[in-house]
N, C-alpha and C positions, 0 to 999 in steps of 0.2 A: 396315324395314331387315333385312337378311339377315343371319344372324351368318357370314363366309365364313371359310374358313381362314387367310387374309392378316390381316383385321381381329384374329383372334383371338390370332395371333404378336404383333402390332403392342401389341393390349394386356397379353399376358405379359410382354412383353420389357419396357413401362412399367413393370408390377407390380416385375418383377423389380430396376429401378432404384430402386424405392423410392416409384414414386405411387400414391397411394392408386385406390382402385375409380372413381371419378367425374373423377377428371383424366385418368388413362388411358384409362377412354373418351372424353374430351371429344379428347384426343388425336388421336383417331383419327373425329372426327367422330360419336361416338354417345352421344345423351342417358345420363344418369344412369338412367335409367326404361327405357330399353331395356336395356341391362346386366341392372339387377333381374329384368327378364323372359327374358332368355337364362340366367340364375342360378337362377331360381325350375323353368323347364323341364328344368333339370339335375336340382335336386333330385328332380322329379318322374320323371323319368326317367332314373337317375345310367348306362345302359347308350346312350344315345342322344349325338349331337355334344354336343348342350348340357351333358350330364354328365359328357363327358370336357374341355370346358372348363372347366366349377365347378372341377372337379379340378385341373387345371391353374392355375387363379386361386388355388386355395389353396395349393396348393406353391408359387407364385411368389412368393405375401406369404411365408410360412414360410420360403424364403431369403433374402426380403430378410432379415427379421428376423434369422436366423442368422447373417448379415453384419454386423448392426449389434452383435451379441452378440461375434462372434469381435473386433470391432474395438478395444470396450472391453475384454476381456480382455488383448488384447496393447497395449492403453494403459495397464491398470492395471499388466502385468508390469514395460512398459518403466520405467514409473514404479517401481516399486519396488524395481529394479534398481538 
């Protein structure tokens, strides 16, 4: 399987929702094991497609996360209000 630009969006915008690396490929049709190897060729090559998607797979968790962080924050404020 080809990692194409479409599949790539398809599993950001997962990430970005909150699923983890292995559902959001499964999402889109692509083993867990193919991921690893679209991820491993980034590292390898972080100037190549594959490295500007690593990159982009880790910003997408890092917002989810951010989201999940902003949410308790203003859960705890409202509560304490």
């Amino acid at each position: 399987m080809t990692l194409t630009p479409d599949i790539a969006a398809r599993i950001i915008a997962a990430l970005k929702a909150g699923n983890v690396r292995s559902i959001a490929a499964a999402r889109v049709g692509v083993t867990s094991a193919m991921l690893e190897v679209w991820l491993q060729k980034g590292e390898s090559n972080p100037l190549s497609v594959y490295g500007k998607f690593k990159a982009s797979v880790e910003l997408a968790e890092v917002a989810f996360e951010m989201s999940l962080v902003d949410v308790v924050v203003r859960s705890e404020e409202h509560t304490s209000e």
